[in-house]
Kinemage of the C-alpha trace (Angstrom):
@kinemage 1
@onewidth
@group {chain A} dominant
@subgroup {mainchain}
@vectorlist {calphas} color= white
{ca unk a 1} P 0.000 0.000 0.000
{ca unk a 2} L 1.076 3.293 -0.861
{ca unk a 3} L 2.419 5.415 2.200
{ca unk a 4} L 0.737 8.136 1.280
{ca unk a 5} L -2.804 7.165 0.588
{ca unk a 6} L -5.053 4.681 3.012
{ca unk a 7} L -6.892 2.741 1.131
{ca unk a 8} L -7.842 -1.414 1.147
{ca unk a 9} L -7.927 -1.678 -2.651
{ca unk a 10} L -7.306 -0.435 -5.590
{ca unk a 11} L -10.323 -0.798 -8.074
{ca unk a 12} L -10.007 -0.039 -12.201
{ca unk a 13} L -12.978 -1.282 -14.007
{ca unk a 14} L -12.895 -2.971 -17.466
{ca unk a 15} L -15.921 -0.396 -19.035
{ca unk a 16} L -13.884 2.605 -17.588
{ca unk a 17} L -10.413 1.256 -19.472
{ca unk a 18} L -11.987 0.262 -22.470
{ca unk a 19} L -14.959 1.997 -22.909
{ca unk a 20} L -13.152 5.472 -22.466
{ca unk a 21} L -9.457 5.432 -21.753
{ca unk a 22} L -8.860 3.533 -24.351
{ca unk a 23} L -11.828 4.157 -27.281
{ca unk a 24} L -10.932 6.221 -30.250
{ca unk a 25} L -14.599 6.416 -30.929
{ca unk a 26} L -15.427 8.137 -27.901
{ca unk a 27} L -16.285 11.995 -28.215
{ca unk a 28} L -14.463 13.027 -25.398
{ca unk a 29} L -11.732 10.045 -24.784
{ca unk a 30} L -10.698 9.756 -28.194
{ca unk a 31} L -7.609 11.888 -27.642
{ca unk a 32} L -6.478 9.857 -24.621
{ca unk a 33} L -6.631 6.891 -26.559
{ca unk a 34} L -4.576 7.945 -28.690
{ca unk a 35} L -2.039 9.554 -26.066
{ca unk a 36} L -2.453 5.672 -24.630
{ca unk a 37} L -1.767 4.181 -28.129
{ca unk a 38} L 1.172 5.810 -28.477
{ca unk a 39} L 2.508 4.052 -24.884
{ca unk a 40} L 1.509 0.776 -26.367
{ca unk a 41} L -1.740 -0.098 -24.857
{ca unk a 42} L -4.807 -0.618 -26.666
{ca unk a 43} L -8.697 -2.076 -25.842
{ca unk a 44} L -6.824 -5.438 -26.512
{ca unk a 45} L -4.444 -5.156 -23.682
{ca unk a 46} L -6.421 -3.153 -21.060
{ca unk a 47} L -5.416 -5.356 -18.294
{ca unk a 48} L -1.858 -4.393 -18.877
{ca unk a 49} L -2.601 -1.032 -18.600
{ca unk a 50} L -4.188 -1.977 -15.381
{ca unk a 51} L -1.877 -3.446 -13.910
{ca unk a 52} L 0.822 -0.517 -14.870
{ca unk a 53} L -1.558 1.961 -13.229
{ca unk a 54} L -1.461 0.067 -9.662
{ca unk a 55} L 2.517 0.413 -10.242
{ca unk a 56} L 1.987 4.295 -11.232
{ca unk a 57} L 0.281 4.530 -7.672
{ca unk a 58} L 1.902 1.942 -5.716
{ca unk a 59} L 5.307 3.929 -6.424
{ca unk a 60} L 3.959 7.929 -6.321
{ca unk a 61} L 5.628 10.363 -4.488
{ca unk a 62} L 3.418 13.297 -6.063
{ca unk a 63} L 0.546 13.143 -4.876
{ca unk a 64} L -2.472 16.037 -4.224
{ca unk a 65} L -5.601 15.636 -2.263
{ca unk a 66} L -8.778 17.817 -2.258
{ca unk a 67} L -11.669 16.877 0.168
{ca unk a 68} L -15.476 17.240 -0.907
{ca unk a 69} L -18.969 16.242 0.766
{ca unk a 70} L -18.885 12.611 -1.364
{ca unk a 71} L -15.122 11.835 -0.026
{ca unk a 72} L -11.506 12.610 -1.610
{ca unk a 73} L -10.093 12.918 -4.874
{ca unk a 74} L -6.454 12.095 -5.147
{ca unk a 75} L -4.478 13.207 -7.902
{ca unk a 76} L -1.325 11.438 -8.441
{ca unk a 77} L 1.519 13.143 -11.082
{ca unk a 78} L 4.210 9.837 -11.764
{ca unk a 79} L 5.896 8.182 -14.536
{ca unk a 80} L 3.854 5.457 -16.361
{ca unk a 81} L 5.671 2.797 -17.818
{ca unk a 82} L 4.381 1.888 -21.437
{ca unk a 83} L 4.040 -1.023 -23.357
{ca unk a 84} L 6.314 -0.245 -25.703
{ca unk a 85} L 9.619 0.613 -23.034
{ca unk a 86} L 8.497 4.179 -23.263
{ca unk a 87} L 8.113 6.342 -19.724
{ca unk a 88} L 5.679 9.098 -20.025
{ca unk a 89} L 4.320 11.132 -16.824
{ca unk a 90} L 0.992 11.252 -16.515
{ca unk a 91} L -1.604 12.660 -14.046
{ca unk a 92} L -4.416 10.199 -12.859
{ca unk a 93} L -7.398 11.149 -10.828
{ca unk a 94} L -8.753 8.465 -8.364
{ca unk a 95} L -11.688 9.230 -5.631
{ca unk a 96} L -11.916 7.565 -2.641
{ca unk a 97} L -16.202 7.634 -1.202
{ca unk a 98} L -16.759 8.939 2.302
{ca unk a 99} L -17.279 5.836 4.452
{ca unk a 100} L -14.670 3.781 2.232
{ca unk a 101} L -11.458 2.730 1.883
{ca unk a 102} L -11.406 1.916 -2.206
{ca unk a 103} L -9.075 3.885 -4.282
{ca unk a 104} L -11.228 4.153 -7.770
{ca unk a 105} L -9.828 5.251 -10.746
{ca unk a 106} L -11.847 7.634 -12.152
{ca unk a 107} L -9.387 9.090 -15.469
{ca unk a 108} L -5.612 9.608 -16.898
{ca unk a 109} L -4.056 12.319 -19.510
{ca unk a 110} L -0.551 13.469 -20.111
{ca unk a 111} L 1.066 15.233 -17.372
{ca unk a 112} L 1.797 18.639 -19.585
């Protein structure tokens, strides 16, 4: 578990992957999917892309949290290893519900 954020698990679900991250026929994803392309990972491979997120959190030292009345987003800026053997940083957003201890990932872009 990260040292930074307390949470139980980590959860990153298929449809969120797939059917945004990583669709180039989605009106407002399409330009991450590319961006995630580029890195090597595809609809095909989501589950590598998975798995190389819990590493981009399990391993961040960057890491920003603002508190709301649903719970706490977490933003985390860290190097994401692609596919391909390129390292691009990249800023995720996660959210963690009041009453929970479930780090969900809610989107990723290019840290600019």
């Amino acid at each position: 578990m990260n040292k930074h954020i307390k949470y139980d698990r980590i959860e990153i679900s298929e449809s969120k992957l797939v059917g945004y991250l990583l669709n180039k026929n989605h009106s407002v994803g399409v330009h991450k999917a590319i961006y995630f392309e580029s890195l090597g990972y595809n609809s095909e491979n989501w589950q590598i892309l998975r798995d190389a997120l819990f590493e981009h959190v399990e391993t961040a030292e960057n890491i920003d949290f603002v508190e709301n009345q649903f719970g706490m987003k977490v933003v985390i800026i860290n190097n994401l290893n692609g596919q391909n053997n390129r390292v691009a940083k990249i800023k995720s957003i996660w959210f963690i519900e009041n009453n929970e201890n479930i780090l969900k990932f809610v989107t990723a872009y290019p840290e600019k």
